[in-house]
Gaussian input, Z-matrix of N, CA and C with variables (Angstrom, degrees):
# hf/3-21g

backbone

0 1
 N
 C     1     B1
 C     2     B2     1     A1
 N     3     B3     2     A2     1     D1
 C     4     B4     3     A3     2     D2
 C     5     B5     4     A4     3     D3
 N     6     B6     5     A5     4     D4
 C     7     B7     6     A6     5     D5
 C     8     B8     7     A7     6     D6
 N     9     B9     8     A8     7     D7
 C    10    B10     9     A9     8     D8
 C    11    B11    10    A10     9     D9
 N    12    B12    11    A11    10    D10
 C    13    B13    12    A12    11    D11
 C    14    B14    13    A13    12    D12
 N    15    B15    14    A14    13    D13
 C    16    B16    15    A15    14    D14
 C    17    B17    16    A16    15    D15
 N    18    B18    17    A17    16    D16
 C    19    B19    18    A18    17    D17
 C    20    B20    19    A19    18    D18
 N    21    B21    20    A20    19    D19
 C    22    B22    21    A21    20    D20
 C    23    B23    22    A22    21    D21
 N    24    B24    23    A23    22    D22
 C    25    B25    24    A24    23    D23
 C    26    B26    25    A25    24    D24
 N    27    B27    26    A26    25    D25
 C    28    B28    27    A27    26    D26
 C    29    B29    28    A28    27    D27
 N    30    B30    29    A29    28    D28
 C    31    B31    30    A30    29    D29
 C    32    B32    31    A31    30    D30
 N    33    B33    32    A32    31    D31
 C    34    B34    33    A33    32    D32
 C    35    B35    34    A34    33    D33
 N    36    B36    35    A35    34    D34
 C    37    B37    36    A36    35    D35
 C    38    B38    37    A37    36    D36
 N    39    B39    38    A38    37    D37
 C    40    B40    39    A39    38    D38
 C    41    B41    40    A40    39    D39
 N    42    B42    41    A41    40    D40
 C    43    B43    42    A42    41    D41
 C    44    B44    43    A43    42    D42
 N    45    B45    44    A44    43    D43
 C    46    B46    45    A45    44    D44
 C    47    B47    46    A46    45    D45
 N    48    B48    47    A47    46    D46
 C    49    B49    48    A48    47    D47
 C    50    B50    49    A49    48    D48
 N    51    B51    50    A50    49    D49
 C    52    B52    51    A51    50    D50
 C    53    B53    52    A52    51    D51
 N    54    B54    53    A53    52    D52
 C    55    B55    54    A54    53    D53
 C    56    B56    55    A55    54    D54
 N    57    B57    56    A56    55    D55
 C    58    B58    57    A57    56    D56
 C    59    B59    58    A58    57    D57
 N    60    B60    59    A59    58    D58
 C    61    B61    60    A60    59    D59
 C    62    B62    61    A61    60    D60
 N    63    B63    62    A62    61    D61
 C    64    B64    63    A63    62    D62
 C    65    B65    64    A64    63    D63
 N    66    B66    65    A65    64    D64
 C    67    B67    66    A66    65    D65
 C    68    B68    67    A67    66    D66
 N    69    B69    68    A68    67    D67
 C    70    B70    69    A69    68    D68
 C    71    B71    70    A70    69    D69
 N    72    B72    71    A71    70    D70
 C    73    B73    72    A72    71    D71
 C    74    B74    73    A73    72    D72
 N    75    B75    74    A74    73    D73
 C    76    B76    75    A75    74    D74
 C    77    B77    76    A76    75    D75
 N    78    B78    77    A77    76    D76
 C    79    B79    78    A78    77    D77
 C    80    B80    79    A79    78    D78
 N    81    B81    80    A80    79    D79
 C    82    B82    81    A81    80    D80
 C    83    B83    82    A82    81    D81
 N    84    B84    83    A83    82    D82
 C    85    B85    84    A84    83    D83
 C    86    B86    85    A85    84    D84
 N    87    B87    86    A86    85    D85
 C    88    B88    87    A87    86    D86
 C    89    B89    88    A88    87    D87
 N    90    B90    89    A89    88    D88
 C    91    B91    90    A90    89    D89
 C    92    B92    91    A91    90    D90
 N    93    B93    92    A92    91    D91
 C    94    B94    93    A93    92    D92
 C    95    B95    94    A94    93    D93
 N    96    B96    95    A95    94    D94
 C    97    B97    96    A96    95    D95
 C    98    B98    97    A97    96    D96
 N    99    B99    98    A98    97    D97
 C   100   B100    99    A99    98    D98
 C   101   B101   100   A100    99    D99
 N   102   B102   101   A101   100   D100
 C   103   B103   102   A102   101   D101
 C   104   B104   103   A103   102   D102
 N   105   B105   104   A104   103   D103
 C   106   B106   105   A105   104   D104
 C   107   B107   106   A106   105   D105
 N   108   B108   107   A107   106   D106
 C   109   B109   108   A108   107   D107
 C   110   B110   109   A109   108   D108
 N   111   B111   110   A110   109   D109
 C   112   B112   111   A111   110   D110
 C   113   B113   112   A112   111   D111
 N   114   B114   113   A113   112   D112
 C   115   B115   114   A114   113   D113
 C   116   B116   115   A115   114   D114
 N   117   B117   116   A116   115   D115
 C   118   B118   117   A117   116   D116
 C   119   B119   118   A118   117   D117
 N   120   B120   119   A119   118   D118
 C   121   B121   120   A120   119   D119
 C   122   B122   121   A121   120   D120
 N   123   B123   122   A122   121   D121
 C   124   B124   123   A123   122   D122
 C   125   B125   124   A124   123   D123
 N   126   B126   125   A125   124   D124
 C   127   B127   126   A126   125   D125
 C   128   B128   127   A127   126   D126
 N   129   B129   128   A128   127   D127
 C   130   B130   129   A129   128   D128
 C   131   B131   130   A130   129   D129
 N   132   B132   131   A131   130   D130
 C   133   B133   132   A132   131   D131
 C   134   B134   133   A133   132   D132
 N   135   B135   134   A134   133   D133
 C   136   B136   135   A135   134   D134
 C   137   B137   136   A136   135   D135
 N   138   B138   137   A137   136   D136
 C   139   B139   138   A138   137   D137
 C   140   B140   139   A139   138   D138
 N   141   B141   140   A140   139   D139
 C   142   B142   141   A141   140   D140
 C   143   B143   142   A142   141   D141
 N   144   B144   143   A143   142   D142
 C   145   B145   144   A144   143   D143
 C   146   B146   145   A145   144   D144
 N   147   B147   146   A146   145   D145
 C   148   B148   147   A147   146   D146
 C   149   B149   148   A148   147   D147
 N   150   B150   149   A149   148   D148
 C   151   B151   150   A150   149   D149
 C   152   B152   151   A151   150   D150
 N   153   B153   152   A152   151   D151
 C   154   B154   153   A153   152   D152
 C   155   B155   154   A154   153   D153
 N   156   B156   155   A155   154   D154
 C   157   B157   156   A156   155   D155
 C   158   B158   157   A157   156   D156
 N   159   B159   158   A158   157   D157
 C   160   B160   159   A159   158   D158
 C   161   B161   160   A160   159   D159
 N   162   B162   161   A161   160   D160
 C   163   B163   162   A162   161   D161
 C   164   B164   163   A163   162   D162
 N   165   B165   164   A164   163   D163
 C   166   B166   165   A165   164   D164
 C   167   B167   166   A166   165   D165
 N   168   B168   167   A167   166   D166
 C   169   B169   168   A168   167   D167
 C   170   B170   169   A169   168   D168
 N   171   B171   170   A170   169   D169
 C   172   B172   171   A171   170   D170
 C   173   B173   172   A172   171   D171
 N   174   B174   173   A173   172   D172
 C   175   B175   174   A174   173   D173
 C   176   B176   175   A175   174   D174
 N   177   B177   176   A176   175   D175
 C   178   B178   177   A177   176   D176
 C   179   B179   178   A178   177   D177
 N   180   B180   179   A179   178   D178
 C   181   B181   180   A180   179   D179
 C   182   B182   181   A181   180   D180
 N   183   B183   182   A182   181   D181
 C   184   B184   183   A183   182   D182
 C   185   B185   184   A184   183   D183
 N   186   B186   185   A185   184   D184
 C   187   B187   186   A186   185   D185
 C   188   B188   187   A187   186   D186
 N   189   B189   188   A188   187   D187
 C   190   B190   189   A189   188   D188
 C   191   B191   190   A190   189   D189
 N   192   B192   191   A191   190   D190
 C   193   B193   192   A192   191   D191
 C   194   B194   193   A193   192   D192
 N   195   B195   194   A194   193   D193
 C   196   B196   195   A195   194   D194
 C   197   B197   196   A196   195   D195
 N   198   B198   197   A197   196   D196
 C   199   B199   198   A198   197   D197
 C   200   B200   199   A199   198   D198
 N   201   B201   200   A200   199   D199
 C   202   B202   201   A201   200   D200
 C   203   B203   202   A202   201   D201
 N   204   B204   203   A203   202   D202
 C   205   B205   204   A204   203   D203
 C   206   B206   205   A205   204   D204
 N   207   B207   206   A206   205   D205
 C   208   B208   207   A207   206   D206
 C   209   B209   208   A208   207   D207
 N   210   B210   209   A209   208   D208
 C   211   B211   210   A210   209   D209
 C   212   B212   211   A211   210   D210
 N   213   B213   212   A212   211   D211
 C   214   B214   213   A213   212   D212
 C   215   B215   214   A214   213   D213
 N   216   B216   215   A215   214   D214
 C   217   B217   216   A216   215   D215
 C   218   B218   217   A217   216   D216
 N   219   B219   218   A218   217   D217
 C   220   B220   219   A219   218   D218
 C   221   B221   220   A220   219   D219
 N   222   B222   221   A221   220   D220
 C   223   B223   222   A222   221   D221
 C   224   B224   223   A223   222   D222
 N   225   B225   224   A224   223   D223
 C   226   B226   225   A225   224   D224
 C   227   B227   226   A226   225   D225
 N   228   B228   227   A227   226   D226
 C   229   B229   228   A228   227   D227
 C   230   B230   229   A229   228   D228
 N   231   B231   230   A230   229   D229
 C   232   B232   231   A231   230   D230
 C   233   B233   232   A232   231   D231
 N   234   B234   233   A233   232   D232
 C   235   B235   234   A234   233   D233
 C   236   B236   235   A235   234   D234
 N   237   B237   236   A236   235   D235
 C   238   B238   237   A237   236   D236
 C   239   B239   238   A238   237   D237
 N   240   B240   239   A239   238   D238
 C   241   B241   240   A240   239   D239
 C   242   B242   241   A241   240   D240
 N   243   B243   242   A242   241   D241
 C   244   B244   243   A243   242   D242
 C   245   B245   244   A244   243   D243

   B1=1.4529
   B2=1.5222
   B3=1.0243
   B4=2.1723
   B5=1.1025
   B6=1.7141
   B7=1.5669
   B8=1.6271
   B9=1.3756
   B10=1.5985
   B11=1.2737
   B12=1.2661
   B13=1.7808
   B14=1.5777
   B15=1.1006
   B16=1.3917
   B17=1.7394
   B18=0.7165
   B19=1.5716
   B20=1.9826
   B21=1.3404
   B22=1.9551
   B23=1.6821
   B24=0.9758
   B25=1.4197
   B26=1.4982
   B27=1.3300
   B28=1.9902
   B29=1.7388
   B30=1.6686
   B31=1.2148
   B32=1.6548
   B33=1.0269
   B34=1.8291
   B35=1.6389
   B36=1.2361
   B37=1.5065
   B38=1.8814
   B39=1.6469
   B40=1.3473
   B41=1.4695
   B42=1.5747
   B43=1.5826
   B44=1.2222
   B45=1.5212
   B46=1.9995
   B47=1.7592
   B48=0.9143
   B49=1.2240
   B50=1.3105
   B51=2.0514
   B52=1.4665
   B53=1.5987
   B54=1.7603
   B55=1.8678
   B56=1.5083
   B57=1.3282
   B58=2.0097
   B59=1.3491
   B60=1.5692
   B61=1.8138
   B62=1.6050
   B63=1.0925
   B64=1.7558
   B65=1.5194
   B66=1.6843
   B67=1.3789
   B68=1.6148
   B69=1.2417
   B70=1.5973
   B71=1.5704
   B72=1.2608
   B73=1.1954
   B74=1.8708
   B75=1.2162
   B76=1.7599
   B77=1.3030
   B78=1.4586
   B79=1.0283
   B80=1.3040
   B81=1.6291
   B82=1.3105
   B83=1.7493
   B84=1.0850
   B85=1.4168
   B86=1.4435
   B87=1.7880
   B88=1.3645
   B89=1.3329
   B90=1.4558
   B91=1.3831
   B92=1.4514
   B93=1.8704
   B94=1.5924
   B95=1.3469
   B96=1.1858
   B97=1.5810
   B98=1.2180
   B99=1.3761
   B100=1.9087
   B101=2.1322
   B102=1.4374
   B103=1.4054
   B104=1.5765
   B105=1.0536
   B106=1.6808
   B107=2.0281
   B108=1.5844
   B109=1.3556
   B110=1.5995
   B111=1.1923
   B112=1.9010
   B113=1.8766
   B114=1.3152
   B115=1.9935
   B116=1.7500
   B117=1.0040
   B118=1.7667
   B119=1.8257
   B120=1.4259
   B121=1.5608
   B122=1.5020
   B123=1.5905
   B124=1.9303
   B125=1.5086
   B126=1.3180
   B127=1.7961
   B128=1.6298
   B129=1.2981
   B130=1.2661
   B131=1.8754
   B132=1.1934
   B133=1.3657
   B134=1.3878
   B135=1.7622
   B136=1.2289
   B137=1.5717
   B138=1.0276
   B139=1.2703
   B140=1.5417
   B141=1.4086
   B142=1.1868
   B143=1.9520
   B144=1.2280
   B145=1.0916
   B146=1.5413
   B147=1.0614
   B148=1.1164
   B149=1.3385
   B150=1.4875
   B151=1.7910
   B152=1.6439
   B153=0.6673
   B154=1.4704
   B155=1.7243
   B156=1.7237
   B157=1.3392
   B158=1.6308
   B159=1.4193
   B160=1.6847
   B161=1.4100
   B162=1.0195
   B163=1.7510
   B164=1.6398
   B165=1.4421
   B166=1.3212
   B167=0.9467
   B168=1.4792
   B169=2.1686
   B170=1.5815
   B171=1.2070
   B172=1.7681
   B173=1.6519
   B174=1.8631
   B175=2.0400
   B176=1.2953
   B177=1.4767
   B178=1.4764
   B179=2.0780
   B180=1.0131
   B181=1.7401
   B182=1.2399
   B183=1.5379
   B184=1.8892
   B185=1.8311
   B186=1.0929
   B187=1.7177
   B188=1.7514
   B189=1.2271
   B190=1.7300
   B191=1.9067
   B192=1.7840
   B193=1.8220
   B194=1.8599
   B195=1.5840
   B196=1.2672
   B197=1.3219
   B198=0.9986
   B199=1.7349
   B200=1.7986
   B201=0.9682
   B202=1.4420
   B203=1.5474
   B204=1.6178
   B205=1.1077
   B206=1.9880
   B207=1.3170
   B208=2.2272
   B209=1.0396
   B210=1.5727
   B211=2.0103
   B212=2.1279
   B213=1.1882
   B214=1.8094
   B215=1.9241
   B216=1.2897
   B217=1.7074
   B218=1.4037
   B219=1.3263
   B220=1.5868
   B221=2.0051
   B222=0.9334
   B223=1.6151
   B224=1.7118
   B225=1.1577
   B226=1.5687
   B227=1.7635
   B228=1.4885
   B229=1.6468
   B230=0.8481
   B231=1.3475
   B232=1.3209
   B233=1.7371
   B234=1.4724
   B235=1.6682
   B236=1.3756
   B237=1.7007
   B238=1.7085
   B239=1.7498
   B240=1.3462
   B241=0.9877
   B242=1.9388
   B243=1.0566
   B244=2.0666
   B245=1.6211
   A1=109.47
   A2=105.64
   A3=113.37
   A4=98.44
   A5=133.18
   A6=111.18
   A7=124.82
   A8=104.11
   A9=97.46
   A10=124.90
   A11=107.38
   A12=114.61
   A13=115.73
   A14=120.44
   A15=114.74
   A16=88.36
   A17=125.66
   A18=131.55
   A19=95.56
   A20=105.10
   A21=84.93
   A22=86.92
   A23=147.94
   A24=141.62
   A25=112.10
   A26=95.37
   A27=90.36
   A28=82.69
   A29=113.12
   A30=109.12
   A31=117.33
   A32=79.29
   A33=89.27
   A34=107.05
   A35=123.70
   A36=158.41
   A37=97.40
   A38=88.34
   A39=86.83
   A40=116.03
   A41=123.99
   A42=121.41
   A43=130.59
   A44=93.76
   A45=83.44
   A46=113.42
   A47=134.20
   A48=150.51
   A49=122.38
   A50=115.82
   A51=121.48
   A52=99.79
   A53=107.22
   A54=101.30
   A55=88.07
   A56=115.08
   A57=95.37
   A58=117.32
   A59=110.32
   A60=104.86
   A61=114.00
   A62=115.75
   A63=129.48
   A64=101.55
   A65=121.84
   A66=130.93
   A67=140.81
   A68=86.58
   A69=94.53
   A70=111.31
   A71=125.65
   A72=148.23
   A73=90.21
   A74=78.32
   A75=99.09
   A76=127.09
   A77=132.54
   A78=132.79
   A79=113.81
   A80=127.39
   A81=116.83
   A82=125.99
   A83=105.92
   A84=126.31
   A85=126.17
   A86=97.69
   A87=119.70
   A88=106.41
   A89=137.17
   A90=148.59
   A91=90.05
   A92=110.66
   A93=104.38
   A94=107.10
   A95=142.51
   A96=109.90
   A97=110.76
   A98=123.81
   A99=144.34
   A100=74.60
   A101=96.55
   A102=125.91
   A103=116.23
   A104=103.51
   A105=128.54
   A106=100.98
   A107=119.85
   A108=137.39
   A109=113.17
   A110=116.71
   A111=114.89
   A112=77.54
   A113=128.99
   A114=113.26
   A115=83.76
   A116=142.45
   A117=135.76
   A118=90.93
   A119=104.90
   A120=114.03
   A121=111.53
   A122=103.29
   A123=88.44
   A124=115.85
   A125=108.48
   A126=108.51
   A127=119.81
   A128=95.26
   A129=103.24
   A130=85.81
   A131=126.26
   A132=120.94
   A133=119.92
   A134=117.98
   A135=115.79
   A136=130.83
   A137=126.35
   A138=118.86
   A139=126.44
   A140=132.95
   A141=135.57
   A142=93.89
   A143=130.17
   A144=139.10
   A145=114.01
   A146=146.38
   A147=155.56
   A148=117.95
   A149=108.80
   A150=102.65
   A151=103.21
   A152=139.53
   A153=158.20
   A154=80.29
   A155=107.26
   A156=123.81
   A157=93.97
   A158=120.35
   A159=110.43
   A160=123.46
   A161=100.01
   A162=119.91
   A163=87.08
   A164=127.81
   A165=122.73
   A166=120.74
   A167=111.53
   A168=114.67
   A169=89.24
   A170=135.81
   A171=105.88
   A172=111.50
   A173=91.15
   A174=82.94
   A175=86.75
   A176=154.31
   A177=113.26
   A178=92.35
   A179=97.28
   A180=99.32
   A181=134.05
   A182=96.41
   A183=115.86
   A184=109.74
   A185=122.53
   A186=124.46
   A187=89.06
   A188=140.59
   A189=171.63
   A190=81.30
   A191=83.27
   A192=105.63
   A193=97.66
   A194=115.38
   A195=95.37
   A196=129.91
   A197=144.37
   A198=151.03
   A199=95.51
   A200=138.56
   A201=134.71
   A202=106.73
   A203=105.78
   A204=125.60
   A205=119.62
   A206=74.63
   A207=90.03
   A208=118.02
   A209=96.56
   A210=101.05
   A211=110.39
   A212=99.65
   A213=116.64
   A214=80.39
   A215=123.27
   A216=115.81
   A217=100.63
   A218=137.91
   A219=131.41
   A220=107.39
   A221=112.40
   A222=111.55
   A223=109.13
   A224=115.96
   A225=119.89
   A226=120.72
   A227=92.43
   A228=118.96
   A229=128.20
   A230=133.98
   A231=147.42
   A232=113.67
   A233=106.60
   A234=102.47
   A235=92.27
   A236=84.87
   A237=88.29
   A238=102.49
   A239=115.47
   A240=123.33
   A241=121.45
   A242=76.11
   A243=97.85
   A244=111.21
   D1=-35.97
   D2=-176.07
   D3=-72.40
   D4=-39.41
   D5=167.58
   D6=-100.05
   D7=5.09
   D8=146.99
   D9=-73.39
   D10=-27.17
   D11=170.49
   D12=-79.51
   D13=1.39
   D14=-162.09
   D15=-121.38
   D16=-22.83
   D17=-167.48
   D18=-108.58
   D19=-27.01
   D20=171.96
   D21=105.33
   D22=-6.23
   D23=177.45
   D24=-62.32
   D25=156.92
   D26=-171.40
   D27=-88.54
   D28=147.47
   D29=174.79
   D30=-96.59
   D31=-20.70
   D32=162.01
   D33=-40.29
   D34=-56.76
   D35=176.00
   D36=-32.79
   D37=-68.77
   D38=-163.39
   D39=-82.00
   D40=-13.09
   D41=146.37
   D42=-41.15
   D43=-63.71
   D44=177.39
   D45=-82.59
   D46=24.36
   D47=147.22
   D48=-76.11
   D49=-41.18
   D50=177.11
   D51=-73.48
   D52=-37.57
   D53=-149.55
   D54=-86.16
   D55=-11.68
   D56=169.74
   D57=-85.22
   D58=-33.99
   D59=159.35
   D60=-56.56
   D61=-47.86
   D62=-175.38
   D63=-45.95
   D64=-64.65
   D65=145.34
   D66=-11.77
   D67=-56.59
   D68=178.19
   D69=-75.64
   D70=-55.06
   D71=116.37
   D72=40.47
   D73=-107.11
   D74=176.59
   D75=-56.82
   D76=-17.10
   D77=150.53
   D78=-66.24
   D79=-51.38
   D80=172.14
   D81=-45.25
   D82=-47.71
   D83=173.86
   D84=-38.42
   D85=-38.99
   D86=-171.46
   D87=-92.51
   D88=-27.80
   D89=-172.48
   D90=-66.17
   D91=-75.18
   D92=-173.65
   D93=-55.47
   D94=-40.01
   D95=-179.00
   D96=-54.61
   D97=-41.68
   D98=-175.45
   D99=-28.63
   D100=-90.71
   D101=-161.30
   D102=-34.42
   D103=-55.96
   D104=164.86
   D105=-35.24
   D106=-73.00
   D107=-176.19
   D108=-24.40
   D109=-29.69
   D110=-154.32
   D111=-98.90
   D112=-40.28
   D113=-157.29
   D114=-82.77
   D115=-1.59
   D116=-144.32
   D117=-120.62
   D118=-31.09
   D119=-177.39
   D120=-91.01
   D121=-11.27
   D122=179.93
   D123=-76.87
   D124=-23.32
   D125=167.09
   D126=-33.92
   D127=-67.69
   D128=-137.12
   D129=-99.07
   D130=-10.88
   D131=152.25
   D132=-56.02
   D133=-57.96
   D134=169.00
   D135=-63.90
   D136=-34.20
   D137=162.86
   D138=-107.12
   D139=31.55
   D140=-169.76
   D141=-146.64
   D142=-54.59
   D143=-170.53
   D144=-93.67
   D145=-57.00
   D146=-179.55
   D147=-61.11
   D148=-31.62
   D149=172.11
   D150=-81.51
   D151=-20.44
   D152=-135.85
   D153=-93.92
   D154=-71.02
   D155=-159.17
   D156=-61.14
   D157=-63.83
   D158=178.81
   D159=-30.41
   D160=-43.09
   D161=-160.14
   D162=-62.95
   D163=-50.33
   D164=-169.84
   D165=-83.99
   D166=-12.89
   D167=-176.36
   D168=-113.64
   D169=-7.78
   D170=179.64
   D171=-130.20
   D172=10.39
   D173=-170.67
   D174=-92.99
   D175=-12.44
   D176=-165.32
   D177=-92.40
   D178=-8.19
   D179=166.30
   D180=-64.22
   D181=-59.70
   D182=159.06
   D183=-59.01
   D184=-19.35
   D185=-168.10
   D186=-91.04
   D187=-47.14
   D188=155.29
   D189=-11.72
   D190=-83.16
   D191=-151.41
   D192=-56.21
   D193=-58.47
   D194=173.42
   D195=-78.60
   D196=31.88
   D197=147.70
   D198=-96.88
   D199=-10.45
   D200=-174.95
   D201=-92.69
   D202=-38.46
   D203=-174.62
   D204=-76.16
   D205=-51.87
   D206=158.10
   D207=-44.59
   D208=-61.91
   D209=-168.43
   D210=-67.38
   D211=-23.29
   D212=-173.85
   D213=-74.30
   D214=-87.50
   D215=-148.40
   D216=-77.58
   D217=17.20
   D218=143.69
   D219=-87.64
   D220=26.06
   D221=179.26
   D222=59.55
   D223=11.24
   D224=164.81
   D225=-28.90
   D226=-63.86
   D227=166.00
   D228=-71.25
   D229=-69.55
   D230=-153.06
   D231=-109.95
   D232=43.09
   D233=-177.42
   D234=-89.82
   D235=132.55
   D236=168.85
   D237=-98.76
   D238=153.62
   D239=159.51
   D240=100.12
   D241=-7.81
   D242=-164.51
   D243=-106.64

């Protein structure tokens, strides 16, 4: 502003000139965090979220296979002779 005033510039001029650099500024700023977010989220997806998600799509399967597996090596299935 002191050398828009010193040079005769309208300073009006050189405000909205600072708050659109000031602006851009912060939009840039905000993109790389944007960009930055997805490598900062694979942590805590893979070990906080994803076991979580297995546990609900493959345990009533795994709970299935070993009760299938119990009743088979106690001769449940496969008695010969009986």
């Amino acid at each position: 502003m002191i050398q828009s005033n010193k040079l005769g510039a309208s300073i009006g001029d050189a405000l909205r000139n600072h708050s659109e650099f000031i602006r851009t500024q912060r939009i840039l700023l905000a993109e790389e965090k944007a960009a930055k977010l997805p490598v900062k989220m694979i942590f805590p997806l893979i070990f906080c979220i994803m076991p979580a998600i297995m546990i609900v799509v493959a345990g009533p399967g795994i709970i299935h296979l070993i009760g299938f597996f119990l009743k088979a090596g106690s001769g449940g299935m496969f008695q010969v002779g009986r």
